[in-house]
N, C-alpha and C positions, 0 to 999 in steps of 0.2 A: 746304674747308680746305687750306691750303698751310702749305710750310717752306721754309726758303732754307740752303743753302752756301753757305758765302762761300773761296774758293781762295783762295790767298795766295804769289805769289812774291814773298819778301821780300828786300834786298839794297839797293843806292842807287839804281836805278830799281826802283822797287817797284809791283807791282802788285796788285790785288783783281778780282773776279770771282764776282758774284753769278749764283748758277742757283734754280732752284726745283726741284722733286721731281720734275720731270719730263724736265727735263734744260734747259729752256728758260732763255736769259739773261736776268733781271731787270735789272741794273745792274755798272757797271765802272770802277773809279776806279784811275786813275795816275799817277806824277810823281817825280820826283829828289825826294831828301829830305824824302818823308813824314813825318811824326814819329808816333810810338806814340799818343799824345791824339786828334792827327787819325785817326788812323787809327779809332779805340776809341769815337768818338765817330760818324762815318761810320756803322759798322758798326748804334751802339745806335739809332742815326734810323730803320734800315731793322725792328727790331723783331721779326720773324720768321726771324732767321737761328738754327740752331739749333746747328747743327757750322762747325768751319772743318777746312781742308786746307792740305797740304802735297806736292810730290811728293818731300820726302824720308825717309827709314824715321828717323832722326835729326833729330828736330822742331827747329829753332832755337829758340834762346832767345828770341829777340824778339818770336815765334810764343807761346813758351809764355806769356810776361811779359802778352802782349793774352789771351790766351785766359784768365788768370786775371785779370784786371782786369775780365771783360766776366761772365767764369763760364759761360763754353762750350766744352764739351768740343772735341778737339782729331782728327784721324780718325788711326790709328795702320797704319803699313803696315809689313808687314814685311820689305819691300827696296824700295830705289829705283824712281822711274816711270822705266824707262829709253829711251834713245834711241829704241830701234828701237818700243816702242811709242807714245811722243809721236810717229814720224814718218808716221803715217796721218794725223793731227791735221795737223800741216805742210803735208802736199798736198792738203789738204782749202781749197782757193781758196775758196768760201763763205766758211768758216768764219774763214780768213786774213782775209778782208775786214772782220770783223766789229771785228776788232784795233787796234790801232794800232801794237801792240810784240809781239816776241816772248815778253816779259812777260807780254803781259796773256792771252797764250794759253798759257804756262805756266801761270798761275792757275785757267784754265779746265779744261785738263787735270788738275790736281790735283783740282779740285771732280768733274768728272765722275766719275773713278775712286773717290773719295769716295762718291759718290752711288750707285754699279754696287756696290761693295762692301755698303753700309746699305739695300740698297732693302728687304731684307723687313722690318727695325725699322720702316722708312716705312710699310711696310702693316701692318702688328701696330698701332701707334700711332695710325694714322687709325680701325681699327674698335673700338677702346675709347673713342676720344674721344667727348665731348659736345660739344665745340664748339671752336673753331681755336686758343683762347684754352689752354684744357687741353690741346688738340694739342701747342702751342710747347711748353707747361711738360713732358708725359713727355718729349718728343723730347729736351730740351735735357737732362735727368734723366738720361734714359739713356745718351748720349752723353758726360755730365758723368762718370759714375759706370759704368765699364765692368763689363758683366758681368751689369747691371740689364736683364732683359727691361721691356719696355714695362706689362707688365701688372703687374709690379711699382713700378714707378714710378708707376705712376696709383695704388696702395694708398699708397705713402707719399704722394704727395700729397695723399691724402685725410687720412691720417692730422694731415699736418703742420695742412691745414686747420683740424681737430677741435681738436687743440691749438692752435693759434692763437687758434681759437675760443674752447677753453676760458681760454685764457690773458686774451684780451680779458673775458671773464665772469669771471674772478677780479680782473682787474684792476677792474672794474666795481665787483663785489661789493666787493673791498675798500674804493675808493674811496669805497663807497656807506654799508659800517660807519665807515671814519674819520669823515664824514663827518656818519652817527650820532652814532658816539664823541665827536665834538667839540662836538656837541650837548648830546649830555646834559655833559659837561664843562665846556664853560658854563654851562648851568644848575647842576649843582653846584656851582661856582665862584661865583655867582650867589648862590646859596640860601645857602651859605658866608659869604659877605661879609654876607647880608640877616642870618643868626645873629649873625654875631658882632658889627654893628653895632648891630643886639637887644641881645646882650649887653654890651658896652661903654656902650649907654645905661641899660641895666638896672644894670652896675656904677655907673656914673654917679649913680642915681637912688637905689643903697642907701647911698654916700658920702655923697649930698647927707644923708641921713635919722641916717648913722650919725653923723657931724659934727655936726648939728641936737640929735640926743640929748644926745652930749657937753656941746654948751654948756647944753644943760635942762639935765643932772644937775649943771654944775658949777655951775649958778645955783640947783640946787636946796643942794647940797652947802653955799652960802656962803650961801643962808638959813637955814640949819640951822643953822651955825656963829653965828647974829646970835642963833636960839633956843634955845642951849644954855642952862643954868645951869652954877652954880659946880659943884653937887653932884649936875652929871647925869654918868653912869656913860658916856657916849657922849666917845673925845678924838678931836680933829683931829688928823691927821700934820702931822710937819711942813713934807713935800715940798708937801704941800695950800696950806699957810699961806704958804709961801714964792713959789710960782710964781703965788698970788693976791694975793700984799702983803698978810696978813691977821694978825692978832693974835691969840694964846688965853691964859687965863689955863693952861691942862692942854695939855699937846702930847706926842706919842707921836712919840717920834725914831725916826723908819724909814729916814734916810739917814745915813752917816756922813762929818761936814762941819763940824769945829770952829768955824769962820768961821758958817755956817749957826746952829747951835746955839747959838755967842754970842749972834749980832744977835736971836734970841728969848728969849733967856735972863734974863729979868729980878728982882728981889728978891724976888716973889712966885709966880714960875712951878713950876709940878707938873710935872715931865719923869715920861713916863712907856717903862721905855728895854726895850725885849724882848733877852734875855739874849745871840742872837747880835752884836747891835748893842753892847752893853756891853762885848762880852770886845777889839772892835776898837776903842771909842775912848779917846782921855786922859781919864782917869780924872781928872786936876788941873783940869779944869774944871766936873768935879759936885761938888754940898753933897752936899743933900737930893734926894731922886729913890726913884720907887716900878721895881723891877727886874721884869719883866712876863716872866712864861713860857708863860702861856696865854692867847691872844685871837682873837676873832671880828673878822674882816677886811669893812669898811663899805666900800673903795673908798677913798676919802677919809679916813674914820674908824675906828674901832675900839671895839671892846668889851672892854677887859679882864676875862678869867674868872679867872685865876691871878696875883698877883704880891704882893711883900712890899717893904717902906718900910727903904732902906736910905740909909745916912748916912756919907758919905764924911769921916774924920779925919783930915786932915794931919798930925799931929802921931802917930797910931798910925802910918799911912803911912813915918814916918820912922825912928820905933823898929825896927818890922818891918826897913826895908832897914840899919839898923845892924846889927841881929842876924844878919839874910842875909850880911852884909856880913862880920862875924865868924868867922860859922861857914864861910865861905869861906874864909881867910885859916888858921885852924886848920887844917882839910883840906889844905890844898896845902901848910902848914907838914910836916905830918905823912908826906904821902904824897913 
């Protein structure tokens, strides 16, 4: 299991400086006008870097701006790498050679003392791990989040796992009731549509029959009306007679419709007029007529049980409203 530093002298020749935990150089990249992407993007190819560095106690910004981009803690010093200790580093000819700029041996500098600073994190971190894979992850945790021992980082990570975990299995589970749910919701949707199309042919099928009746009864109703006699007790309405084009010698006025009640009305016709129907129509168009207060309702026909044979005079008709007419004329005289 391995981890990497990556040092950082940033500025317009900018340089990086990969080490491993052990102090040795992995990789080294530098050049005028780096840009922050190239940089962030270098850095994610190499996959095991865990920390970056700086040699200053006052991180730059452009240090912090990649360090949150990438989500790798930052090594925090609390004063400057100063001269006099970069200059062992300096006369170190090896080490000079290894360079190209005095950048990029800036960056190595920063990494090292980086590394000299974290080394017991680095061994706390390696003997909890399971594998190099979990190594990166406390490392860069701890680092990320100062203050976090290792061995705490490796509990949240478990944790976060678990919840992951669980989250993917809710998501699962839920996915699996919608899923359900939408099931059975079509089929009730289904079943739904099968009912009600049941019933709209089921309505269907009692219109066709209640229609079917209708015309039986009225074909029954107008051969009834062919079987009456003069002196049967059974009259036709005359909404019956009229909506069939039919003739009675007896007709029982059930609608009020002067026009109607002429075109039946002939020199020998029996009106037969129920009392509420009487008090609404003109009276100047009946003789003779039986006034009906009580009867048994046929549909079509009727039974009269109650009524008395009343005889319309014109001529008392006129007396009467002279005398109304009078005693009107007296009152308003008077009063």
């Amino acid at each position: 299991m391995e981890a990497y530093i990556a040092g950082i002298d940033p500025g317009t020749n900018m340089a990086i400086v990969i080490i491993d935990e052990n102090g040795k150089i992995v990789d080294k990249i530098s050049g005028k006008n780096l840009t922050n992407s190239e940089i962030i993007e270098y850095i994610s190819k190499l996959h095991k870097v865990v920390l970056l560095a700086t040699d200053k106690k006052d991180i730059p910004e452009r240090i912090k701006e990649i360090s949150s981009k990438l989500g790798i803690g930052i090594n925090k010093l609390k004063r400057d790498i100063t001269l006099e200790e970069k200059s062992k580093f300096y006369k170190d000819n090896n080490l000079k050679n290894l360079f190209s700029s005095d950048h990029e041996l800036d960056a190595y500098i920063a990494a090292y003392f980086a590394l000299a600073h974290n080394k017991k994190i680095f061994d706390k971190a390696k003997n909890i791990s399971n594998n190099e894979e979990e190594y990166i992850k406390i490392l860069r945790l701890a680092f990320r989040s100062r203050g976090i021992e290792p061995i705490s980082a490796k509990r949240i990570l478990e944790n976060n796992i678990k919840e992951t975990n669980k989250s993917k299995r809710t998501k699962r589970i839920k996915k699996l009731n919608s899923s359900v749910d939408n099931y059975y919701l079509k089929i009730f949707v289904l079943k739904k549509e099968k009912n009600i199309l049941k019933l709209k042919n089921k309505l269907k099928e009692i219109n066709e029959k209640y229609v079917d009746l209708l015309l039986k009864f009225n074909e029954m109703s107008i051969y009834l009306l062919d079987r009456i006699k003069n002196n049967d007790n059974i009259i036709p309405k005359l909404s019956f007679l009229e909506i069939n084009n039919k003739k009675s010698r007896k007709i029982f006025v059930d609608i009020i419709n002067e026009n109607t009640i002429l075109k039946h009305l002939k020199e020998d016709t029996i009106l037969y007029i129920p009392k509420d129907i009487y008090e609404k129509i003109n009276k100047n168009i009946l003789k003779e007529f039986y006034l009906v207060y009580k009867y048994k309702d046929l549909k079509n026909f009727v039974i009269p049980e109650s009524f008395s044979f009343e005889k319309n005079n014109k001529e008392e008709q006129k007396e009467d409203y002279i005398i109304e007419k009078i005693k009107k004329m007296i009152k308003d005289s008077i009063g």
